[in-house]
C-alpha positions as CSV (number, residue, x, y, z in Angstrom):
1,X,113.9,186.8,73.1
2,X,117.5,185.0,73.5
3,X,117.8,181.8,75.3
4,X,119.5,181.3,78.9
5,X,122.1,179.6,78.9
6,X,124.7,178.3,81.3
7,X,127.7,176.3,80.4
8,X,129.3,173.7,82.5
9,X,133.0,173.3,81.2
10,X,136.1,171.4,81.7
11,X,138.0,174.5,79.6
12,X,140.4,172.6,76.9
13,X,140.5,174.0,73.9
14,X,136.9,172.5,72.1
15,X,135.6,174.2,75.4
16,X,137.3,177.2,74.6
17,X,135.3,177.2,71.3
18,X,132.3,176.3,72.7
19,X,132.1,179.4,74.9
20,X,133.0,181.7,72.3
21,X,130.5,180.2,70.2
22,X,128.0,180.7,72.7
23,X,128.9,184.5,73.2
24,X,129.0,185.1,69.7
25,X,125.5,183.6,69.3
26,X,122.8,186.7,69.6
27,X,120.0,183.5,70.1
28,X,121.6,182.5,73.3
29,X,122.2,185.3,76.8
30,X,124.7,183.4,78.5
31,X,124.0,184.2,82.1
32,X,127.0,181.7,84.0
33,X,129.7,179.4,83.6
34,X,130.2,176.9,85.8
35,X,133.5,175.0,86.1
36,X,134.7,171.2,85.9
37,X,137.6,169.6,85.7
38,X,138.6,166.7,82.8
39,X,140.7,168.1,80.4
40,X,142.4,170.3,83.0
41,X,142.2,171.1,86.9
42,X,139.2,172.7,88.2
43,X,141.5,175.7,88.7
44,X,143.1,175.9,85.8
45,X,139.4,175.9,83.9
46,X,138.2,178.7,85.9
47,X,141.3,180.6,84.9
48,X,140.6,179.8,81.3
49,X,136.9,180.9,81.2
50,X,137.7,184.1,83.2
51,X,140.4,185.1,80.5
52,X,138.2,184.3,77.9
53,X,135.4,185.9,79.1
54,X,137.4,189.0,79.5
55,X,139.1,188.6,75.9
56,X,135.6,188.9,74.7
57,X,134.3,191.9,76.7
58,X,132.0,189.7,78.5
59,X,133.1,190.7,82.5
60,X,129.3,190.4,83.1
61,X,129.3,186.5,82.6
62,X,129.5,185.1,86.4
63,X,132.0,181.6,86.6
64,X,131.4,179.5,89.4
65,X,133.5,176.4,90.8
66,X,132.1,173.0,90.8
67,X,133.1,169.7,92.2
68,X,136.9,168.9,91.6
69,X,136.9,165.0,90.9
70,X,134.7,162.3,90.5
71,X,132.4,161.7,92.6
72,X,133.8,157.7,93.8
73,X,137.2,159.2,93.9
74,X,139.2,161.2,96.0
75,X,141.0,163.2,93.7
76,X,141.9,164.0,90.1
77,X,145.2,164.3,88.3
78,X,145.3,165.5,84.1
79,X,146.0,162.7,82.2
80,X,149.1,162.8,80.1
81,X,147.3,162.6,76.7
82,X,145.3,165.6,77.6
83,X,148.2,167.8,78.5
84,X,149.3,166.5,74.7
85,X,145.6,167.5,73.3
86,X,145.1,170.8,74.9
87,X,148.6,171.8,76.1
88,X,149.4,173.0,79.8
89,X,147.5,175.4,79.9
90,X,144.4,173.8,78.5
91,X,143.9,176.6,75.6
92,X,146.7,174.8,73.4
93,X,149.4,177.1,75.1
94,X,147.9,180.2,73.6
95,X,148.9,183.4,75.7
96,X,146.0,185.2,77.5
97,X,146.7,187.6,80.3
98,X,145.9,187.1,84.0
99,X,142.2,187.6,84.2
100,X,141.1,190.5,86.1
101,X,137.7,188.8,87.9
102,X,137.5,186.5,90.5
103,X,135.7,183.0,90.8
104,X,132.0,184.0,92.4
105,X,131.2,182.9,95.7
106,X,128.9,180.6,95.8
107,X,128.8,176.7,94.2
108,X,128.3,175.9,90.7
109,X,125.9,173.1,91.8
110,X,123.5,176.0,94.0
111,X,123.7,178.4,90.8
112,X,122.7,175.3,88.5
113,X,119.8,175.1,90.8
114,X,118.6,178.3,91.5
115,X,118.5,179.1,87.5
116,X,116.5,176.3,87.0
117,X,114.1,177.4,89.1
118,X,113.9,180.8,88.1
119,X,114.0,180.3,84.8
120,X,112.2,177.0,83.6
121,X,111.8,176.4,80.4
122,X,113.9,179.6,79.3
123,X,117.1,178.2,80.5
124,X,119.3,175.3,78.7
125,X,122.5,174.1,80.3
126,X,125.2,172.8,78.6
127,X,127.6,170.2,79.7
128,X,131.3,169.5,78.4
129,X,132.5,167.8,80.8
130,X,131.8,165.4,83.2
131,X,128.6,165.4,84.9
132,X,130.0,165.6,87.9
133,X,127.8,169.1,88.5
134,X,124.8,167.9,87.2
135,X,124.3,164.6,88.7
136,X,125.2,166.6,92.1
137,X,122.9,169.1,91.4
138,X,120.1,165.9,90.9
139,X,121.3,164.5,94.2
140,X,120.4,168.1,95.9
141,X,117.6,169.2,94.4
142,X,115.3,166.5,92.8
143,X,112.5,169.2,91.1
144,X,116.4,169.7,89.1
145,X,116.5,167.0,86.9
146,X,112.4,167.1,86.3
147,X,112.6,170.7,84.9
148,X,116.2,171.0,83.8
149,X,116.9,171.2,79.9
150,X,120.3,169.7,79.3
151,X,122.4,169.2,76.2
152,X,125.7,167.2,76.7
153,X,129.1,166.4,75.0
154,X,129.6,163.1,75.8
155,X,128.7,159.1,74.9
156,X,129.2,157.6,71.9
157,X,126.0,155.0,70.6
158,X,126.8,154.3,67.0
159,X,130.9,154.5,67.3
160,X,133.5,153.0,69.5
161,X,135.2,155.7,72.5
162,X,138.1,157.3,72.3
163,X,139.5,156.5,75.8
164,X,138.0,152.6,75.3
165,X,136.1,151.0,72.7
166,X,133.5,151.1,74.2
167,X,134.2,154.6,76.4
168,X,134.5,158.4,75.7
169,X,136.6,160.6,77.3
170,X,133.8,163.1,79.4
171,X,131.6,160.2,80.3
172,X,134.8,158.1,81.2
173,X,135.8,160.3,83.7
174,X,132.5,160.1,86.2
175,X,130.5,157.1,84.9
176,X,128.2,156.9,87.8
177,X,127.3,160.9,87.3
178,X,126.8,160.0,84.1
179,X,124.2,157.3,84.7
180,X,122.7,159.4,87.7
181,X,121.7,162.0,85.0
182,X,120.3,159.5,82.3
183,X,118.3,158.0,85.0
184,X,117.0,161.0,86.5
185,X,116.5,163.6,84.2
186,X,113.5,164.3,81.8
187,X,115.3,165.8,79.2
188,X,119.0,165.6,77.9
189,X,120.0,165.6,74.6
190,X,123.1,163.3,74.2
191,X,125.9,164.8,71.3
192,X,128.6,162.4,71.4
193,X,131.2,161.1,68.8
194,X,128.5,159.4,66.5
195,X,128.4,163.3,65.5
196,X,131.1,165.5,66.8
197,X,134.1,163.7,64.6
198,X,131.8,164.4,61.8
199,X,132.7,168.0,62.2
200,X,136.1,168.8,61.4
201,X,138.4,172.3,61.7
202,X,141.5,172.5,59.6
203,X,144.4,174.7,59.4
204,X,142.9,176.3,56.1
205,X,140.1,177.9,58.7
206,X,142.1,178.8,61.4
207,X,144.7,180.9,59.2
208,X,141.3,183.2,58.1
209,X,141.3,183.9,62.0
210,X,145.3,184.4,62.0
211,X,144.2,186.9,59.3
212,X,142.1,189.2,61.1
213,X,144.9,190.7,63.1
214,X,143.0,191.0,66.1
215,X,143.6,189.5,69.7
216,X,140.5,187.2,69.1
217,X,141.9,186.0,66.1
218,X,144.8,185.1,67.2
219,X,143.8,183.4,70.3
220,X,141.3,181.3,68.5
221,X,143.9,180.3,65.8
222,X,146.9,179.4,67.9
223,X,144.4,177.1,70.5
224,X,143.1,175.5,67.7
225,X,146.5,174.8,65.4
226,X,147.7,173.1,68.7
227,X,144.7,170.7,69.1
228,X,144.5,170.1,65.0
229,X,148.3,169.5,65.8
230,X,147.3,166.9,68.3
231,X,144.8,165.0,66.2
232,X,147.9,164.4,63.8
233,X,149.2,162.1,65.6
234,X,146.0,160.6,68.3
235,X,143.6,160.7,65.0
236,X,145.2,161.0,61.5
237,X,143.2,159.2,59.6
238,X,140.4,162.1,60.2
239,X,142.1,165.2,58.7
240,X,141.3,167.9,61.2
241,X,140.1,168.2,64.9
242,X,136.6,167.2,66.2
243,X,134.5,170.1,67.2
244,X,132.9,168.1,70.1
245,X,131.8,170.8,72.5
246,X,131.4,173.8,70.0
247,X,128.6,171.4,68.4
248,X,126.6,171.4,71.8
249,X,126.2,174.6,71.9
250,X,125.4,174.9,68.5
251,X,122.7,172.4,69.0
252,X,121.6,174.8,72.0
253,X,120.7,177.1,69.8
254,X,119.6,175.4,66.6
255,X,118.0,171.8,67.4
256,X,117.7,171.0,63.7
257,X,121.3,170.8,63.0
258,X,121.5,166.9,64.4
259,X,119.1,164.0,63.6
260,X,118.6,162.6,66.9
261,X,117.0,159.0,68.3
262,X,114.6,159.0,71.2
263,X,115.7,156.5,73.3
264,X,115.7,155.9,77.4
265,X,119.8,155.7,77.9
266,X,122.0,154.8,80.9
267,X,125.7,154.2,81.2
268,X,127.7,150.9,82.6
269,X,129.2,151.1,85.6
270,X,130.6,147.9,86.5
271,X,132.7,145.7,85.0
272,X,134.7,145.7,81.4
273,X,132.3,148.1,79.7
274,X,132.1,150.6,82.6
275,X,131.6,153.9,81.0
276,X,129.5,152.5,78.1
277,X,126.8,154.8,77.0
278,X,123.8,152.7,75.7
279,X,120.2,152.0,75.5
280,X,118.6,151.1,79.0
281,X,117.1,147.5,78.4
282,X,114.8,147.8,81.6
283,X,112.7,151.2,79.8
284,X,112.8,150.0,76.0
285,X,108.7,150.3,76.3
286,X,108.5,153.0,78.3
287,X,105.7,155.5,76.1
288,X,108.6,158.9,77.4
289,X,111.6,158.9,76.0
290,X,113.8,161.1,77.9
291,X,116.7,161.3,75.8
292,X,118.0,162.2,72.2
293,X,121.5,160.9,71.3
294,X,122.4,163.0,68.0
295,X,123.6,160.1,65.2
296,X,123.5,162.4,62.5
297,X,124.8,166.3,61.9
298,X,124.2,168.8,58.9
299,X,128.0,169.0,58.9
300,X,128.0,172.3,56.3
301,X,125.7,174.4,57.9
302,X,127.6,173.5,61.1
303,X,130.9,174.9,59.9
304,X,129.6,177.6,58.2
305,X,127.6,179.1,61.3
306,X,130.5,178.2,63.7
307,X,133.1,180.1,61.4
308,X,130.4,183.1,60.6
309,X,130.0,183.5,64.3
310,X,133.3,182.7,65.6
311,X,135.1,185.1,63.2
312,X,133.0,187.6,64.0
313,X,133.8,187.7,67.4
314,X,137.0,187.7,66.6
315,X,137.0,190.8,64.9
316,X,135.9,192.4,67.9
317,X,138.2,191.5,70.2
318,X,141.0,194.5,69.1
């Protein structure tokens, strides 16, 4: 039987990928998106998601609006250098049309609830963006974070950030939700950028997709030239563009593609290192672990299953 899943996205382009991943994964029924902001406005996400969703025949997917900033702040702008990662538009100026559907009433904090309780154990969520939502939904609903099963994008243990040395971009943006959730919740499994800039896309993968000749194709290959384009210039020593969020998912469904360390984790959030992600001194002896931050990645049969499933889907979308 497939896997629940709900994503909680801030919809750049990696997020972009990491849906379409997700719906081109016959392990995982996603059953909701809920939105975040980050790498564009909470708006301009749901827009994203909606026109993906519908690129991919997928009207049945519900996306739900979350919180739109931090929650110690009053507001939230895009930063400059993610308009220059993930374009405008947040889907590296590729062309979509106006999606059809509608946001669904209702918060993405109550839906995150709700499918936790109905589905237990069945249900994963996963989380590229801040964790704004989740550490909300913790604040609500405590049961939340003792029977939630939660895979993130976000932290870096073994690296230095890429917003700080010390800080990465999705953790950066709500430290405090961050720590809320390491604190609380009994099972997250952290993949940060020990792992993600491990896994690289190039230009020689996205032309098979410009190929195909099909509207997926060419969506996914335009929105990824542009953020490969970016990393040219933010990243050039690495050759291609991380696959930060796409690798969540792909950990969703396969658990065995990371080599993870049990640790109890929490984040700064005061002082110069606010938005650290690192080991919480105060439970080094606790006998539960409720963490797993992925340090290493089976990077080949990554790339292989994300471009099997991703050009696949592709295909289908005429």
């Amino acid at each position: 039987m497939a896997k629940k899943i709900i994503l909680d996205l801030d919809t750049g382009v990696d997020d972009a990928l990491a849906l379409s991943y997700a719906l081109a994964s016959e392990e995982l029924d996603v059953i909701g998106v809920t939105g975040t902001y980050g790498n564009v406005l909470l708006e301009t996400g749901a827009r994203n998601n909606l026109a993906i969703l519908e690129l991919f025949g997928r009207t049945d997917v519900p996306v739900y609006a979350g919180l739109p900033h931090a929650s110690t702040r009053d507001g939230f702008e895009v930063l400059e250098i993610s308009e220059f990662i993930h374009g405008k538009n947040g889907i590296g100026e590729a062309e979509l049309p106006e999606p059809a559907g509608e946001v669904a009433d209702g918060s993405a904090v109550d839906f995150l609830i709700d499918s936790v309780k109905q589905h237990g154990d069945d249900l994963v969520i996963v989380a590229t963006g801040p964790m704004t939502n989740l550490a909300a939904a913790i604040r609500q609903d405590p049961g939340f974070a003792d029977n939630a099963h939660i895979v993130i994008m976000g932290g870096a243990l073994t690296v230095p950030g890429n917003v700080a040395p010390w800080a990465e971009a999705n953790i950066n943006q709500d430290p405090d939700a961050a720590d809320e959730l390491f604190r609380a919740a009994r099972d997250v499994t952290m993949i940060g950028l020990d792992v993600t800039l491990q896994t690289l896309l190039t230009y020689e993968e996205t032309a098979k997709w410009r190929e195909l000749g099909t509207r997926g194709g060419d969506f996914l290959a335009v929105a990824t030239d542009y953020y490969i384009k970016a990393y040219e210039t933010t990243a050039p020593h690495l050759g291609g563009c991380g696959l930060h969020d796409p690798l969540a998912v792909a950990v969703a469904v396969d658990p065995s593609l990371v080599t993870c360390l049990d640790i109890n984790m929490k984040v700064d959030t005061e002082g110069e290192t606010r938005g650290r992600t690192i080991g919480n001194e105060e439970r080094l002896n606790d006998p539960v672990k409720t963490a797993k931050v992925a340090v290493g990645v089976d990077v080949e049969r990554f790339l292989n299953e994300l471009m099997t499933r991703l050009t696949k889907l592709a295909e289908s979308a005429k």
